[in-house]
N, C-alpha and C positions, 0 to 999 in steps of 0.2 A: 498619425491621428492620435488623440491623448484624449481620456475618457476621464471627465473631471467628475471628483466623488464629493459627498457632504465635507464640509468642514473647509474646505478649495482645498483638501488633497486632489492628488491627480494618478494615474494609471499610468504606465509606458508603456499602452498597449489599447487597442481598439478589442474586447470580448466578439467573437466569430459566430456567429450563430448561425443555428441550421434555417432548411427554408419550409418550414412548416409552422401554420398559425394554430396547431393541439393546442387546447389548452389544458392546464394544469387538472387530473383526476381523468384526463380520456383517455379510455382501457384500449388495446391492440389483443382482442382477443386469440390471436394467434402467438403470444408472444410468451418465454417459457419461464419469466422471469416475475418477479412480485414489484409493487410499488405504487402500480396503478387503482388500487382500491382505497387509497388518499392516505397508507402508512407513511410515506417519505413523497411528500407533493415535492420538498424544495432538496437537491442532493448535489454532495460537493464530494469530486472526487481527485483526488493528486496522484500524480502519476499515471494517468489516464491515457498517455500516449503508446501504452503497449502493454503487452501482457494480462495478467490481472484487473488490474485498474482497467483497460481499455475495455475488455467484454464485462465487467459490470456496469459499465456506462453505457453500452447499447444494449445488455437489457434492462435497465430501468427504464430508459429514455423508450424504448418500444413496447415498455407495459403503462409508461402515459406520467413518468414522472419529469418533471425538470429537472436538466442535469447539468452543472456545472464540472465543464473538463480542466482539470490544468496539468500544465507538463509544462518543460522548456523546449522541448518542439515546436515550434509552430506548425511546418508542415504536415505533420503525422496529427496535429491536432487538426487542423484543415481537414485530412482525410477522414478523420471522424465526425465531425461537425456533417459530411459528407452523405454517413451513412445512415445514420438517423435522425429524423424531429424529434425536437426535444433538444438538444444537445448545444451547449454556448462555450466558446472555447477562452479560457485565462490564461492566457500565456504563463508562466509563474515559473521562478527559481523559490522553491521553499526555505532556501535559504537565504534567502533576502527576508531580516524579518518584517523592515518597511511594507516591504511589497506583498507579503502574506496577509497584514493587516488593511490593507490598502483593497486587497480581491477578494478576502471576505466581506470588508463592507461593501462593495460595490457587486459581489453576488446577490447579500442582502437585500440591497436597494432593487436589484433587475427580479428577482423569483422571491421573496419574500425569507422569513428566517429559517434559516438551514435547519431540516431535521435529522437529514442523515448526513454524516461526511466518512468518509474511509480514504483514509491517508495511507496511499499507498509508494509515493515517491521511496524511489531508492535503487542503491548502485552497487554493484558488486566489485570487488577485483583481488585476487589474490594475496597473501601477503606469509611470505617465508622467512622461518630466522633467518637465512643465511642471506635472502634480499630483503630485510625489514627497511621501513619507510615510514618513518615519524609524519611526512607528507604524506602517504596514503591514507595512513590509518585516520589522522585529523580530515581526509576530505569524505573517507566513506564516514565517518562519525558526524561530521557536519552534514550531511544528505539526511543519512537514515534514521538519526537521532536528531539533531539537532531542527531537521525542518519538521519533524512530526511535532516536537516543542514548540514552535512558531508558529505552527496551524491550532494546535492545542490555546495557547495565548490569545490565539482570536477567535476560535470559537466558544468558549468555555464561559466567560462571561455572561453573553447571551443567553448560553444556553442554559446555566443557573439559575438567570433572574426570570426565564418563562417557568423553570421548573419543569422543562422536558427536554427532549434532543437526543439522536445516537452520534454516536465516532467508533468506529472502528479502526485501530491500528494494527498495519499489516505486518507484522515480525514474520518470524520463521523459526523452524524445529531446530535451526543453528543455534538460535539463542538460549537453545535449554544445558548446553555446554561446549566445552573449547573442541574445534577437530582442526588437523594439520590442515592446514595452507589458508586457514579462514580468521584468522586472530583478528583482522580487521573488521571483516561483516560480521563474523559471530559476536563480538564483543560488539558493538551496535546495535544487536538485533534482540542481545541479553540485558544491554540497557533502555530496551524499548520494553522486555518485559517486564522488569523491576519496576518502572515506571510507571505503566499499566495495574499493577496490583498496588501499587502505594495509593493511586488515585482511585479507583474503582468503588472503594467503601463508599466516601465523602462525597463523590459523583450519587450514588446510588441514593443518598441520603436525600440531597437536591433532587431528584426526579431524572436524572440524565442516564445512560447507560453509556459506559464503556465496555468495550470487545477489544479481544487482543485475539487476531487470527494469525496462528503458526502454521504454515502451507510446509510439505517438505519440496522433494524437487520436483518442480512443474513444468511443462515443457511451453518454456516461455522464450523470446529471447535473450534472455540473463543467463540461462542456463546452456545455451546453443554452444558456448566457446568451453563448456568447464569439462577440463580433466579429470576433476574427483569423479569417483565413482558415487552412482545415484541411483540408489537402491529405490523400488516402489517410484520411478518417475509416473508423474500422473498427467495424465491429458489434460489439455487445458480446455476444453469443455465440461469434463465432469468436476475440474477443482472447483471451475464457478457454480457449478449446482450444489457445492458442497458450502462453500460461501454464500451463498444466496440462503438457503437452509437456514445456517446458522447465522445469518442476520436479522430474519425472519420470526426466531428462536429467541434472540437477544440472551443466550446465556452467554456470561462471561467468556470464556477460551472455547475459541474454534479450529480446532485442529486438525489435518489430513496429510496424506495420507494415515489411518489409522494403524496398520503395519511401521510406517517410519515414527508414529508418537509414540508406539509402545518401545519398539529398540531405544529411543532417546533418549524415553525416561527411565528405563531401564538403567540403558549406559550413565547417564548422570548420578543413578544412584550408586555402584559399582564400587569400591575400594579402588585408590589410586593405580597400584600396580596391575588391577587388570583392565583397568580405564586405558590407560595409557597404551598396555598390550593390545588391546583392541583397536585406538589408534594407530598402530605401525602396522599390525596386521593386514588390517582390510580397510581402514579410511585413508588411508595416505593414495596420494596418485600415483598411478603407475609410472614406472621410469619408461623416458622418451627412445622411443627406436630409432637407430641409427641405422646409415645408407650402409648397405656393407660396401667396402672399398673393391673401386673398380680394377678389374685387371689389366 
């Protein structure tokens, strides 16, 4: 099924919606989240199939917002669609820029103009000098940079010419400088910063707000497989009450844990030799236990 949009674009993809007739401003007054007092009636969120993204999407959708889900999951988008009203599922690779342009206008068309979006796509995977990957590093930079660009391109516009709108981009405390075995995600994560501060003035100007939320390690599944060590790992219930806060807040940089942004920024400031001692130290992963050899 193929969801035809203004203009005879077209979707490759049917949006999944949940089975509740709420309408748009109906409060759940049991619900711990904000949105439902008509600050973000219309919400778009990427990477909504896990983690982060996933629980801020059932709590807005259960404080009475409409929420647009997207990921490249379907299924896992399904499962959310599942769990709360409110919630329309977009299939979406962010990197297709066709098709980011294509689901925001046809978010537009189903819940009217986005006020809040938080783009939160994005992928992790290791990357060592000694197995460096000109291929890796271009696909995590195409996800985590490059589709935040593409959701930016389409929603910015709009949200210009009303003269209001939020976005939130979800970075992380990586991008405040380089640590061993992350040269790929960090370097993405520090181009999502740069990014964010260039645009923030001129947005601010316009009536829009941008937020740049730096999370450090959250116990999400991104983080399930990682070796480095992950100091202040934080639950992934209270990161969202900490995001939720600070979107509520609308101040520029939202960051958590507080203990890993102050070491960051710290470390960032540092002289190089003891930057780098600090790196081999206690950032670098542990080396891998071997079987001892059987008798």
């Amino acid at each position: 099924m193929r969801v035809r949009l203004y203009g005879g674009g077209r979707l490759p993809y049917a949006p999944m919606m949940g089975n509740s007739d709420q309408r748009i401003g109906d409060k759940n007054e049991g619900a711990s989240g904000s949105g439902g007092d008509g600050r973000w009636p219309s919400v778009w969120i990427t990477g909504a199939s896990s983690g982060l993204g996933r629980e801020v999407a059932l709590r807005l959708a259960r404080s009475g917002c409409k929420v647009a889900a997207s990921a490249r999951g379907t299924e896992a988008l399904a499962a959310l669609v599942r769990e709360a009203p409110g919630i329309t599922a977009y299939p979406l690779d962010v990197t297709d820029r066709a098709a980011v342009q294509a689901a925001a206008t046809a978010i537009t068309a189903a819940q009217g103009p986005i006020d809040l979006a938080l783009l939160s796509a994005g992928m992790f995977k290791p990357l060592s000098a000694a197995r460096f990957s000109a291929e890796t590093t271009a696909q995590v930079m195409a996800l985590n940079h490059g589709g935040v660009c593409n959701c930016l391109e389409a929603l910015l516009p709009g949200m210009m010419a009303r003269g209001t709108g939020q976005i939130a981009i979800l970075s992380s405390i990586s991008g405040y400088g380089g640590l061993p075995k992350l040269g790929a995600y960090a370097a993405s994560k520090s181009a999502l910063n740069t990014l964010a501060e260039s645009l923030a003035p001129e947005l601010a100007d316009a009536g829009v707000t941008l937020q740049l939320a730096t999370p450090g390690y959250i116990a999400t599944p991104l983080t399930e497989g990682n070796r480095l060590p992950m100091p202040f790992l934080m639950p992934l219930d209270r990161a969202v009450d900490t995001l939720m806060r600070g979107l509520q807040r609308r101040r520029f940089e939202i960051v958590f844990p507080w203990q890993m942004a102050i070491l960051m920024k710290l470390y960032r400031r540092a002289p190089y030799w003891l930057y780098f001692w600090i790196a081999r130290r206690f950032l670098r992963p542990p080396p891998r236990r071997t079987a001892p050899p059987q008798a």
